[in-house]
N, C-alpha and C positions, 0 to 999 in steps of 0.2 A: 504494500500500500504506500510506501516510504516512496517507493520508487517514482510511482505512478502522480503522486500530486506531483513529486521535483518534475518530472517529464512534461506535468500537464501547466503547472504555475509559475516553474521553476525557482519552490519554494521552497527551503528544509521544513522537515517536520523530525520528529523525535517519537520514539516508542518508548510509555514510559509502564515499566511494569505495575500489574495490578494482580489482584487476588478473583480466584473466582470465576474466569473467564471472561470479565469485565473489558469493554473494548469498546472504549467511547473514544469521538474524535471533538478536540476542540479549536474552534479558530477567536486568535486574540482572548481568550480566556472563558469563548461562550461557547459550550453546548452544542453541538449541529448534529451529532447520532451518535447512540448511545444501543448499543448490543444489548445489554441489561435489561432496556424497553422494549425493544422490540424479537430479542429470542433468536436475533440469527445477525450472522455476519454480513456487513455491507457490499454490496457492490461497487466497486469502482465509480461506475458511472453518477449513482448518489450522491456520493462525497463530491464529487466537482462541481454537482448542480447545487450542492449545500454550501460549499466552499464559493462559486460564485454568486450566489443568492448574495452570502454574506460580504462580499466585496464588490457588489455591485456592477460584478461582472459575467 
């Protein structure tokens, strides 16, 4: 997933360990999906459309 935003925004992102199989993505410190809510791992495609929501782009 690390790869995939730098490819797509050519942004770092950072994997930071959790418990539990928790696997939420955050942009600037908000929320955009969250594994834990919804029961399954995200798609690629999700995160870019959350990650551009979130930057207006």
């Amino acid at each position: 997933m690390a790869d995939a935003i730098k490819k797509q925004f050519g942004a770092e992102s950072e994997l930071i360990k959790g418990g539990g199989g928790i696997f939420d993505v955050k942009v600037n410190g908000k929320l955009i999906y969250s594994k834990h809510k919804t029961g399954r791992f995200p798609e690629h495609q999700e995160i870019f459309d959350a990650v551009g929501a979130r930057s207006g782009g």
